[in-house]
C-alpha positions in Angstrom: 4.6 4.7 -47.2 4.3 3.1 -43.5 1.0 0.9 -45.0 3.1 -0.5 -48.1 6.5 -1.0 -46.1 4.8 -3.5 -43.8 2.6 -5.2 -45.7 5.8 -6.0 -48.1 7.4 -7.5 -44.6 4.6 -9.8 -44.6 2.9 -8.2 -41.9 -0.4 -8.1 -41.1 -1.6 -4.2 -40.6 -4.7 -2.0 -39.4 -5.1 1.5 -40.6 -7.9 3.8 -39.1 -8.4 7.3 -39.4 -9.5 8.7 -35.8 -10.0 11.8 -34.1 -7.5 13.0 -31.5 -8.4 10.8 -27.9 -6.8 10.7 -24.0 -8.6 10.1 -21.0 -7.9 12.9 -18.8 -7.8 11.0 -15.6 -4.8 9.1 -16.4 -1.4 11.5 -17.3 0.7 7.9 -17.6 4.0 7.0 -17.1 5.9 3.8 -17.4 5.2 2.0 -13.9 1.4 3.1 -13.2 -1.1 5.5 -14.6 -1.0 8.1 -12.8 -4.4 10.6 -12.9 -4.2 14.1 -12.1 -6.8 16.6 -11.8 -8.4 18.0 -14.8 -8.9 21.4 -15.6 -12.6 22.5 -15.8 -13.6 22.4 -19.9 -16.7 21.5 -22.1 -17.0 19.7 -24.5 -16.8 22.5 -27.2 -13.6 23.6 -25.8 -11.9 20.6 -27.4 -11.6 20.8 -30.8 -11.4 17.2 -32.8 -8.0 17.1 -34.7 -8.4 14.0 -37.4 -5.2 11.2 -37.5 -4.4 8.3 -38.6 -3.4 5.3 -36.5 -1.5 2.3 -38.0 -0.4 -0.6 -36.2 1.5 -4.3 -37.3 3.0 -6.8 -35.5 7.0 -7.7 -36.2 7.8 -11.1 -37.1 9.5 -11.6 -33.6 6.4 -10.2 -31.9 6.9 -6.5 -31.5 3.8 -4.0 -32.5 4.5 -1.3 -33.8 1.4 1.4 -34.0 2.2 4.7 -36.1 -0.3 7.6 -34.9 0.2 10.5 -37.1 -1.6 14.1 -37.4 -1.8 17.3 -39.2 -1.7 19.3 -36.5 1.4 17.7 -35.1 4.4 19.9 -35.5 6.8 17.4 -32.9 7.3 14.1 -32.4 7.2 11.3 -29.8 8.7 7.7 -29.3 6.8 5.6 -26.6 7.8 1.8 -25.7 7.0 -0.3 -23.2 8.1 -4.2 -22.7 6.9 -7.2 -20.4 7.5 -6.8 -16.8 8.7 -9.4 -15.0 8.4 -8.0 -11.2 9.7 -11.8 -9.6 13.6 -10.7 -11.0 13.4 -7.5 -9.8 13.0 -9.0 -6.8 16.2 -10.4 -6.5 17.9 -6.6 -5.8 16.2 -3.6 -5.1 16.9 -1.2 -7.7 18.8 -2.9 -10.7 15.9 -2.5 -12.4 16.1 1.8 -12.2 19.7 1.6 -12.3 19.8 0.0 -16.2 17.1 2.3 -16.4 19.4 5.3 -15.4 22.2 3.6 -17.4 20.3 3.7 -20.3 19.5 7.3 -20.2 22.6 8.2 -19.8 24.1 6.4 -22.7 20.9 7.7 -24.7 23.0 11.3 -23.7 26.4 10.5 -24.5 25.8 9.4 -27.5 23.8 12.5 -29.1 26.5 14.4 -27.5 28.0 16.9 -31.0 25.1 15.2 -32.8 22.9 18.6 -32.7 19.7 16.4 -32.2 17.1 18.2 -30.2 15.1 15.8 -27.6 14.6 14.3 -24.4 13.2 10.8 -22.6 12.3 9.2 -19.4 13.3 6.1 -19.2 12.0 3.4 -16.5 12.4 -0.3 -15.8 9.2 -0.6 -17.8 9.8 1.4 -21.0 10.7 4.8 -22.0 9.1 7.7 -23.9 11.5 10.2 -26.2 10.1 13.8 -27.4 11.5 16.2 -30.1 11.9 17.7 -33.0 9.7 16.0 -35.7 12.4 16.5 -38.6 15.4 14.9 -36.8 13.0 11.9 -35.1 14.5 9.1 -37.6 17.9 9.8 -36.7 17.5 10.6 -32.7 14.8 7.3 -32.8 17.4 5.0 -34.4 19.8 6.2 -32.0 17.2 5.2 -28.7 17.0 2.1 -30.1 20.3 0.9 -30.8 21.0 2.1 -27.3 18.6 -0.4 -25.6 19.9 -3.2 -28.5 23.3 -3.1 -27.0 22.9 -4.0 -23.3 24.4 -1.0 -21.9 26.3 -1.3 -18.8 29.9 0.4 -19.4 28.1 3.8 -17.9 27.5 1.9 -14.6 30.2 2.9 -12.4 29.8 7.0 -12.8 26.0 6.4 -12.6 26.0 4.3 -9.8 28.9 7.1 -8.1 26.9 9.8 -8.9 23.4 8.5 -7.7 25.2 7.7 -4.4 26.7 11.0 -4.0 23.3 12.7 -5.0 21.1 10.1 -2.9 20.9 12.7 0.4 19.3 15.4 -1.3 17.3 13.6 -4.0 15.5 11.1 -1.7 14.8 13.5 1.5 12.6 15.8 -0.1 9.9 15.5 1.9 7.2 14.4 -0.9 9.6 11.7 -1.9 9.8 10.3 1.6 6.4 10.4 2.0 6.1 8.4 -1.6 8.7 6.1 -0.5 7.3 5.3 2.7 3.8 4.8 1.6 4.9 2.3 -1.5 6.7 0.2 1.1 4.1 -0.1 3.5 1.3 -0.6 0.6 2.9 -3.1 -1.6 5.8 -4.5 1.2 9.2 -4.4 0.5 8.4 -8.5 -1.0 6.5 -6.6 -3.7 9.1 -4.2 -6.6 6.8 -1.2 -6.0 7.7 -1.3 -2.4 11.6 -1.3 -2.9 14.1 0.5 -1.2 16.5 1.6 -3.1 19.4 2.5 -0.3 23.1 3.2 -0.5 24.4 0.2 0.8 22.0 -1.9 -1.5 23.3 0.2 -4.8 26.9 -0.4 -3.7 26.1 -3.9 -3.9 25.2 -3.7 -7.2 27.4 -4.3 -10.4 27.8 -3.9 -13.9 26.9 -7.5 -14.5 24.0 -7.1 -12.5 22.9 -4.4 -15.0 23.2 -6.2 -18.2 22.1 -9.3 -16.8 18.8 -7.3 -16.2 18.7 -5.9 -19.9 18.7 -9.2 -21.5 16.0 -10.6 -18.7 13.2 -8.1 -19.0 13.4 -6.9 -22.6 10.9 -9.5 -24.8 10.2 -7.6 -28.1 7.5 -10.5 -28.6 5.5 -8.6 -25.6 6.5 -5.0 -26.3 5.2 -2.0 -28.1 6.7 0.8 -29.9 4.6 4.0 -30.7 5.4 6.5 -32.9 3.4 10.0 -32.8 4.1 12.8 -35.0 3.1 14.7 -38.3 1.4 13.6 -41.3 3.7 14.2 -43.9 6.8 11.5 -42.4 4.9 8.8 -43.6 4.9 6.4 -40.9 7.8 4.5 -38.9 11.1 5.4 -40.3 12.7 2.4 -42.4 15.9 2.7 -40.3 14.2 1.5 -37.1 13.1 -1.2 -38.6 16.3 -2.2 -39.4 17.2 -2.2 -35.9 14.2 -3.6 -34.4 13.2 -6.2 -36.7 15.6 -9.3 -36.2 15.7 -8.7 -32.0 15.4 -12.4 -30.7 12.0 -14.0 -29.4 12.5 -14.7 -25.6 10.5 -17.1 -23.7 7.6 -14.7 -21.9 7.6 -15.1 -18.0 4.6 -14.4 -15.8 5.3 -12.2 -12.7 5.4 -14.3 -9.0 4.7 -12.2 -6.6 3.0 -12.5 -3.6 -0.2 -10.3 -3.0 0.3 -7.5 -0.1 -2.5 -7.6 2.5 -4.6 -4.7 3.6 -5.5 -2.9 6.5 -9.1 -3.4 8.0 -8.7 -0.1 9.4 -6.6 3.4 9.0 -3.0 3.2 9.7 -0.5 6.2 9.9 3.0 6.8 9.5 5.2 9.3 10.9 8.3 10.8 9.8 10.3 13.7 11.6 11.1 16.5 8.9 12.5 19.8 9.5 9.7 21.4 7.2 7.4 23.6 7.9 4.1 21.9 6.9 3.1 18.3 7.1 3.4 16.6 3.6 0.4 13.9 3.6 0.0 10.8 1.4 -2.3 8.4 1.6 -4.0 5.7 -0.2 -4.9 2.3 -0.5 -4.8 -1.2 -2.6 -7.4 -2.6 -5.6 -7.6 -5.9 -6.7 -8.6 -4.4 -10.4 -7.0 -4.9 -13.4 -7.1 -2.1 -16.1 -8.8 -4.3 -18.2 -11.2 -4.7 -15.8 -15.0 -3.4 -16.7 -14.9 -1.7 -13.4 -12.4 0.5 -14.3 -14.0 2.9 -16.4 -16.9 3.6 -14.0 -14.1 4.1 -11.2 -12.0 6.6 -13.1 -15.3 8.4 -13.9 -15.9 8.6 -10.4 -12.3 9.5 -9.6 -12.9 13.1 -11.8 -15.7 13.8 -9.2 -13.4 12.8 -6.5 -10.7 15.3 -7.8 -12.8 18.2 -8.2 -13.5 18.2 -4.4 -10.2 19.4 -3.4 -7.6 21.2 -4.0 -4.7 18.9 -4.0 -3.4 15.4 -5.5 -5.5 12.8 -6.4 -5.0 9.8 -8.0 -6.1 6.2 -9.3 -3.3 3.9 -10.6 -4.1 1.6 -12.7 -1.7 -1.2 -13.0 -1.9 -4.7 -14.1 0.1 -6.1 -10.8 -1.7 -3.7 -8.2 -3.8 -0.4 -8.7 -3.9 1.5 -6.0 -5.6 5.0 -5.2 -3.3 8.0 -4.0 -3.8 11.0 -2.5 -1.3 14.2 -1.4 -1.6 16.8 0.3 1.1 20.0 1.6 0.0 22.0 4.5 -0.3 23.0 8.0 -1.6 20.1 10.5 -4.8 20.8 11.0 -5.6 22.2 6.9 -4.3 18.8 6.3 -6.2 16.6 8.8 -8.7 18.7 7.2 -8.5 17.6 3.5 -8.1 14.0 4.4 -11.3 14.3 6.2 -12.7 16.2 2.7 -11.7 13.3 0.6 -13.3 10.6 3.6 -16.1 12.1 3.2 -16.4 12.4 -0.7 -15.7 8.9 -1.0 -18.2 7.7 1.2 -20.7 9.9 0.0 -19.8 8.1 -3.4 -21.0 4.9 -1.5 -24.2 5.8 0.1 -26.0 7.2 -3.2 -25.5 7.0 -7.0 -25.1 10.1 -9.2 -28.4 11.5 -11.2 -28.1 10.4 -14.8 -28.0 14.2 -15.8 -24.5 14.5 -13.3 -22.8 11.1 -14.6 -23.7 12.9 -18.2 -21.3 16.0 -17.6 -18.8 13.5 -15.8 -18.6 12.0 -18.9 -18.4 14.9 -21.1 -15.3 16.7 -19.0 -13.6 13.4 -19.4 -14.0 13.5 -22.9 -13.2 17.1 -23.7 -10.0 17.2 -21.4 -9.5 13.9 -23.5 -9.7 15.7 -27.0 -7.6 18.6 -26.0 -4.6 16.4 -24.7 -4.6 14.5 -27.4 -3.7 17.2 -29.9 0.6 16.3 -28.5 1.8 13.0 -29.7 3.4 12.3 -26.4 0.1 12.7 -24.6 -1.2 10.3 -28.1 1.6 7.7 -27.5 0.9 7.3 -23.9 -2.5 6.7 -24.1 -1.9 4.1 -26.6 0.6 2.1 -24.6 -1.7 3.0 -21.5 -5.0 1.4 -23.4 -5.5 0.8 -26.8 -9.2 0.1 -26.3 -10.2 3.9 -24.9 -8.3 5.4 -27.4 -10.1 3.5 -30.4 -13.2 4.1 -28.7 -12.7 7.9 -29.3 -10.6 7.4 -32.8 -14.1 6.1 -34.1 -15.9 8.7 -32.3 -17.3 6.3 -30.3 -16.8 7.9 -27.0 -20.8 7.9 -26.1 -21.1 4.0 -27.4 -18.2 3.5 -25.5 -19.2 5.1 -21.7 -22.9 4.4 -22.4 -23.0 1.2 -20.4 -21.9 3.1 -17.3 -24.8 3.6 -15.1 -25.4 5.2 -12.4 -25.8 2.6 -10.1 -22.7 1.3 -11.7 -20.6 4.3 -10.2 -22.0 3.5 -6.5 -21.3 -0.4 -6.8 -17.4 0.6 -8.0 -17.2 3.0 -5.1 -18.7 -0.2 -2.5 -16.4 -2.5 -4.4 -12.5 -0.1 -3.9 -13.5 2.8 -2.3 -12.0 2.5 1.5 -12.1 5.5 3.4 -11.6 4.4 6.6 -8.7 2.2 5.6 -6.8 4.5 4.3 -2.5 3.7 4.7 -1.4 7.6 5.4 2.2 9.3 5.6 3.0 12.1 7.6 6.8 13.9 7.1 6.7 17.6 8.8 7.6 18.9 12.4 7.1 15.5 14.8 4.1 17.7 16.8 2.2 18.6 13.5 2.8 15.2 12.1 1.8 13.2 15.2 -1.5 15.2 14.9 -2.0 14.5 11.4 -1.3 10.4 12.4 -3.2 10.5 15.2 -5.9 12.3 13.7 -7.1 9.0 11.9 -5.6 6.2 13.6 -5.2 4.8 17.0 -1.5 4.3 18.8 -1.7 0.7 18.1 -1.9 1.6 14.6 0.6 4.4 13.8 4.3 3.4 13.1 7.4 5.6 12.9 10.3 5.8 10.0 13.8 7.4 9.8 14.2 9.9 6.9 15.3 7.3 4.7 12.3 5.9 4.6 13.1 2.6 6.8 11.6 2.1 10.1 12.2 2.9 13.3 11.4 1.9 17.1 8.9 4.2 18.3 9.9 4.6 21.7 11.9 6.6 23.4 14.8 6.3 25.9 14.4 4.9 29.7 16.3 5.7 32.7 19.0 4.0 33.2 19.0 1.0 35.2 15.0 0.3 35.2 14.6 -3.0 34.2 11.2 -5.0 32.8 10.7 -6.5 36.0 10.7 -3.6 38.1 8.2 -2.2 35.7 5.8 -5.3 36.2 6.9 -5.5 40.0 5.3 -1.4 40.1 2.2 -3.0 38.5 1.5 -5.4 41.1 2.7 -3.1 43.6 0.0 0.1 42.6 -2.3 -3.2 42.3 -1.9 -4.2 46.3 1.8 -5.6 46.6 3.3 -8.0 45.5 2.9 -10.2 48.3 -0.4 -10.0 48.6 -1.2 -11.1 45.4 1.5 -14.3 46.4 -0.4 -15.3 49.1 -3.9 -15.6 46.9 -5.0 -19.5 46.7 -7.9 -18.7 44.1 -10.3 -16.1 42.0 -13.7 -16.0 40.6 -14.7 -13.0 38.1 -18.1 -12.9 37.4 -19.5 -9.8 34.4 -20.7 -10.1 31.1 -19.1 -9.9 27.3 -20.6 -7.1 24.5 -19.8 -8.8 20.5 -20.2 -6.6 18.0 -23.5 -5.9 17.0 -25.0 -5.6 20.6 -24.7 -9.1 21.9 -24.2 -9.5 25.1 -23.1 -12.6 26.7 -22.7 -13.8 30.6 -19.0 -14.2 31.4 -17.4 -16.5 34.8 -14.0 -17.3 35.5 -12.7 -19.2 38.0 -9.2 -20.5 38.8 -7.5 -22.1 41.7 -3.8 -20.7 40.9 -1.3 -23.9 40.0 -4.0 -26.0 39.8 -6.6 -25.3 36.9 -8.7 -21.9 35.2 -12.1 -21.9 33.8 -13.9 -19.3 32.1 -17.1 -19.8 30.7 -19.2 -17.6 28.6 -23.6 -18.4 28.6 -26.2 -16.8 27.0 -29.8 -16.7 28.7 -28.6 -19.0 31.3 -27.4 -21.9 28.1 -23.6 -22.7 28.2 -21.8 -21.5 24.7 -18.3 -22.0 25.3 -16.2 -22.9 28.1 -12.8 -23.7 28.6 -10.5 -25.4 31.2 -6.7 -24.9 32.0 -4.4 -27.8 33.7 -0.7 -27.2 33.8 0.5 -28.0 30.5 -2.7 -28.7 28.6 -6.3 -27.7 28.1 -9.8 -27.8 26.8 -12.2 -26.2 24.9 -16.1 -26.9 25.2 -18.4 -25.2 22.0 -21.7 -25.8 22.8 -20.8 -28.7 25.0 -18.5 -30.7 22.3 -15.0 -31.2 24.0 -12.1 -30.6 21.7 -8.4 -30.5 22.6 -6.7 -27.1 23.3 -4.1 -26.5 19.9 -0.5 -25.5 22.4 -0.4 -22.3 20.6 -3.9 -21.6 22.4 -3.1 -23.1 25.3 -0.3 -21.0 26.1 -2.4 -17.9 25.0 -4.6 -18.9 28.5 -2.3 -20.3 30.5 -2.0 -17.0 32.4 -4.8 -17.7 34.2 -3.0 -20.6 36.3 -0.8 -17.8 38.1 -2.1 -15.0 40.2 0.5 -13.1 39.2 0.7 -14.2 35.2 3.4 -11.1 34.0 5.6 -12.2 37.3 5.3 -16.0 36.1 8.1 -15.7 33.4 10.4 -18.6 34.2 6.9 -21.2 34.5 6.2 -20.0 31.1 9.1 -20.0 29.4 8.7 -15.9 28.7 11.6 -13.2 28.6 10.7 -9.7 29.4 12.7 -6.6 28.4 12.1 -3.0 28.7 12.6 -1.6 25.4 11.6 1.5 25.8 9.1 4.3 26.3 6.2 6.0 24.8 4.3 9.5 24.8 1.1 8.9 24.7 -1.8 12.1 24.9 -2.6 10.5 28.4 0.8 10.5 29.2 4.5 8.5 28.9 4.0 4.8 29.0 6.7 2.0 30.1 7.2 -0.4 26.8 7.5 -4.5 27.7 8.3 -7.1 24.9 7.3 -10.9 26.2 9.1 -13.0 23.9 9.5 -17.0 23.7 12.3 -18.5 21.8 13.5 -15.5 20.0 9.8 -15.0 19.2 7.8 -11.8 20.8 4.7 -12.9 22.4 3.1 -9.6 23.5 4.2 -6.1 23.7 2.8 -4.5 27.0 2.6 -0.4 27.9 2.4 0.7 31.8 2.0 4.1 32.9 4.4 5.6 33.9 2.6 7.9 36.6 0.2 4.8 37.9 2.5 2.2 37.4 -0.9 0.2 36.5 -1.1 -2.1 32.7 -2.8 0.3 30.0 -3.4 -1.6 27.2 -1.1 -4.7 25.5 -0.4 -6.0 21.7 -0.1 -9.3 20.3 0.3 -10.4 16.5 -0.3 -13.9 15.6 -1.8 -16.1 12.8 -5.4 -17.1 13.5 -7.2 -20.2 11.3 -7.9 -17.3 8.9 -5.0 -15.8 8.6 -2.4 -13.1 10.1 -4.1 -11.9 13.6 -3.6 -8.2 15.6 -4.8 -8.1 18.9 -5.4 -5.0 21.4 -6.6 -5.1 24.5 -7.2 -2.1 26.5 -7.5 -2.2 30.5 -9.4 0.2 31.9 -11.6 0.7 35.2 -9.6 -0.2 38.1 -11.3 -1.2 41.0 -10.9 -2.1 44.7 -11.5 -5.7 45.6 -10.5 -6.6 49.3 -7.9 -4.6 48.4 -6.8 -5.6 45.1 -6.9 -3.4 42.1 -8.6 -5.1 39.2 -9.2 -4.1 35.9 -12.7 -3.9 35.4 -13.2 -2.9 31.6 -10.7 -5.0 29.1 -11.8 -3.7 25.2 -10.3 -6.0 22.6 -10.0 -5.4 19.0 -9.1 -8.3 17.1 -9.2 -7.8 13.2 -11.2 -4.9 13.8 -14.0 -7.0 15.7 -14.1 -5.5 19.2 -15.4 -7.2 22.1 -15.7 -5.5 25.6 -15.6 -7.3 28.8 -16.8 -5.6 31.9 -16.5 -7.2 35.3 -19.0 -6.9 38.3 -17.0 -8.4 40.7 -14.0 -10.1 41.6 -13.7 -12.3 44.8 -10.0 -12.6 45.2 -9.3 -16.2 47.9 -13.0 -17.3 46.5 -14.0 -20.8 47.0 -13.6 -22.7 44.0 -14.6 -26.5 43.3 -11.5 -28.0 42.7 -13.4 -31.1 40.8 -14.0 -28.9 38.0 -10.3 -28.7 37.0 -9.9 -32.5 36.5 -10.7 -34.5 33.4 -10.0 -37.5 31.5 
């Protein structure tokens, strides 16, 4: 018997007898737990099915956890090993392609053997299903696959996945996945890999084998066994195999933690099908282990159940995330994003009643009782967490979701639930999926990829000849001329400055041009910040406290020492090229990159009709961190003759501030004295 086996190995071994347990929400695989929506049952409808779960730990580590049933006429092998994300790293995909390699010497060597099964294998673990009366000997023959470090099967693997890459990876659901990964996790991060031709060329059979004897530590791994009764446990021939693998050193994972939008961002790819494929999600700093999480998944049943389509929480121990997917026409799918906004914030304005987290509770657990009468759907809970599946092996499901609260399901949905940061994917026809994008983010926030999933300039071509500087020349042209904006000696701006949250603030610039710019900013007549602008250096007054001007900030204001600051490229060190043009709903748009030692500055968009600045990008790091910045120009007026934007909106971390000015005395006369200091 499995009991007597181990404990003669001098192993230390737990045997309880359980009823049948999976949480519904969470249909794993290797990588991430992946939920999917559950069919409408009660509680009756899931009849218990009584098994016994026995687990031990290996001398070198390994556990191994026997779950067997009556009612089990099949068998499943589940394993899973320490991840070690920081190698993977080093390559994109070596880690699927010893995966792939292993499968495929898993196949060759059953070929003439008459076994009857089949397995997933990932860079994580695998998962084998069969027939229950041949599992020992198509078991032992998984196992000694991943004890020998396969590699010889590299070179037709890595042929064929080339010569099948086209058609596997532009499937518009893949590209969509593909896509979103990358820009969740980053390409720094092995979620958000790119697995491309050129970069499996690149790799070799080394590289494979290497990778094997890297991430597989049997002193961090688990190895389930589900199936009937009657075979008495782990077969002895595994044990054989498994029991004198080597302990390996554990490593812990380095990888960098992606950031996250503050607001929706979109991406677009063109697609020659005939609906829009949507996904979308966004990041959680939660663990699985978390207390949170069970309260969140709860939640995420309810979330399910209002549409139609895909939805998903991944649970992971390096990054959960929360998914969603979607296959329709444009509008039907701008739609059902909108469904799932509003669903989720719903979620955060108002807690459940007790009686509605109740039946929550019970769906979960009576979806949970039926899945669990298939070892596979056994073994992956088990690997996925041991904790929920003993809490409904003892039926201790109620014990176990008791402490969730109502007002425990409104504080998880505060805490991760992010609807209007949501990272979404478009892939259809360019029209229906620009609507989609556009739909839920602004221009400044919507990015374009290739059907490879890597991306690509949005803008498109220019005539030929136009140059950046006859594109700023038109500006100041549709403006007044050029000239006359040459021949001004000074400025003065005088109009007020809306913070979020209704503050409004008094706003004056002036600025004698080569000599010195101030703008100050006052509330009910007392000063609050003021700064002044030499050539080559500046000042910044908070609350009347001098402090020097960092050069980095300096050269974001030294604009205001030229009347013509886009014009003034050689006195700032700038570049400008034209790098192409953009379709906006209001119309095409001229595209300007200002860059400074190799380094883009600011990205500016004229139109094309007007000639006049529309709005302008920058991205920088600010004292907290990595910075976007959008202005908007808006509001042109006549001063003695000059056009003048009027209304500038910026939106800095999304923080917007809106400047509107009253009026603008071009050749004003401005105190020179003001401009000088010590």
């Amino acid at each position: 018997m499995f009991t007597t086996l181990f404990m003669n190995r001098g192993m230390i071994v737990l045997k309880r007898s359980a009823c049948c347990f999976a949480f519904s929400l969470l249909t794993l695989t290797s990588v991430h737990g992946q939920k999917s929506r559950p069919a409408q049952t009660t509680q009756e409808e899931a009849p218990a099915a009584s098994i016994d779960v026995v687990t031990a730990n290996t001398a070198n580590g390994l556990q191994l956890v026997n779950i067997a049933a009556d009612s089990y006429t099949s068998a499943a092998l589940a394993m899973d090993w320490t991840f070690k994300p920081a190698l993977e790293l080093q390559r994109a995909g070596i880690g699927k392609a010893w995966a792939r390699v292993l499968a495929e010497q898993w196949k060759s060597d059953t070929i003439g053997t008459g076994l009857k099964f089949s397995w997933v294998v990932t860079p994580t673990g695998f998962q084998g299903y069969g027939d229950a009366a041949t599992a020992a000997e198509w078991g032992a023959l998984m196992l000694k696959g991943l004890r020998a470090s396969p590699g010889s099967e590299w070179p037709n693997v890595q042929a064929d996945w080339i010569a099948n890459w086209d058609s596997t990876y532009h499937v518009p659901s893949k590209i969509a996945q593909r896509v979103l990964q990358a820009e969740m996790f980053s390409l720094r991060h092995p979620y958000g890999e790119r697995e491309l031709p050129a970069t499996l060329s690149a790799i070799s059979q080394a590289d494979v084998q290497n990778h094997a004897a890297l991430y597989w530590h049997p002193n961090n791994g688990r190895l389930v066994f589900a199936g009937p009764s009657e075979q008495g446990g782990i077969p002895t021939n595994w044990i054989d195999i498994i029991e004198d693998w080597p302990v390996r050193e554990l490593q812990k994972p380095a990888i960098p933690p992606p950031g996250k939008p503050r607001q929706n961002k979109a991406f677009i790819v063109e697609s020659a099908s005939d609906s829009v494929y949507i996904a979308a999600g966004h990041l959680m700093r939660l663990k699985p282990s978390h207390p949170d999480a069970l309260p969140l998944l709860l939640l995420a049943e309810h979330l399910a159940s209002t549409s139609d389509d895909s939805f998903a929480v991944v649970l992971d121990p390096l990054m959960s995330s929360i998914g969603f997917n979607a296959n329709r026409s444009a509008s039907a799918a701008s739609a059902a994003v909108r469904s799932l906004q509003s669903a989720m914030a719903a979620a955060t304005q108002s807690a459940p009643t007790v009686e509605t987290l109740e039946k929550w509770k019970n769906a979960a657990h009576a979806r949970t009782l039926m899945d669990l009468q298939r070892p596979l759907a056994a073994a992956r809970l088990y690997l996925r967490d041991a904790d929920w599946f003993y809490a409904a092996a003892d039926t201790a499901w109620e014990v176990f979701t008791a402490p969730v609260r109502p007002n425990d399901i409104q504080r998880v949905a505060i805490n991760y639930l992010r609807p209007n940061q949501l990272q979404l994917v478009a892939v259809g026809p360019v029209d229906a999926a620009r609507a989609v994008a556009e739909a839920f983010a602004t221009s400044q926030h919507i990015e374009w990829y290739d059907v490879n999933g890597e991306p690509k300039p949005p803008f498109g071509p220019v005539p030929d000849g136009l140059t950046a500087l006859e594109v700023i020349r038109s500006h100041y042209d549709a403006c007044g001329g050029v000239q006359e904006f040459a021949a001004l000696n000074s400025c003065r701006r005088t109009g007020t400055m809306e913070a979020g949250g209704g503050m409004v603030m008094n706003l004056e610039s002036e600025e004698i041009y080569g000599t010195g710019h101030r703008t100050s900013i006052a509330i009910d007549g007392q000063q609050m910040m003021e700064q002044l602008i030499q050539p080559g250096k500046g000042l910044s007054f908070k609350l009347g406290k001098p402090q020097p001007m960092p050069k980095a900030e300096y050269l974001r204001h030294e604009g205001g020492l030229y009347a013509m600051e886009l014009l003034a490229l050689t006195e700032r060190n700038l570049i400008a090229e034209l790098v192409g043009s953009y379709q906006q709903l209001e119309g095409q748009e001229w595209v300007v990159d200002l860059s400074r030692e190799g380094v883009l500055v600011q990205r500016l968009f004229f139109n094309t009709d007007t000639h006049l600045l529309t709005r302008s990008e920058e991205h920088r790091r600010g004292p907290t961190g990595p910075m976007e910045v959008f202005i908007e120009y808006n509001g042109y007026k006549a001063f003695d003759g000059l056009l003048y934007a009027t209304r500038i909106t910026r939106q800095t971390n999304n923080q917007r501030m809106v400047t509107t000015l009253e009026e603008v005395q071009p050749d004003a006369r401005v105190n020179r004295n003001q401009f000088e200091w010590e």
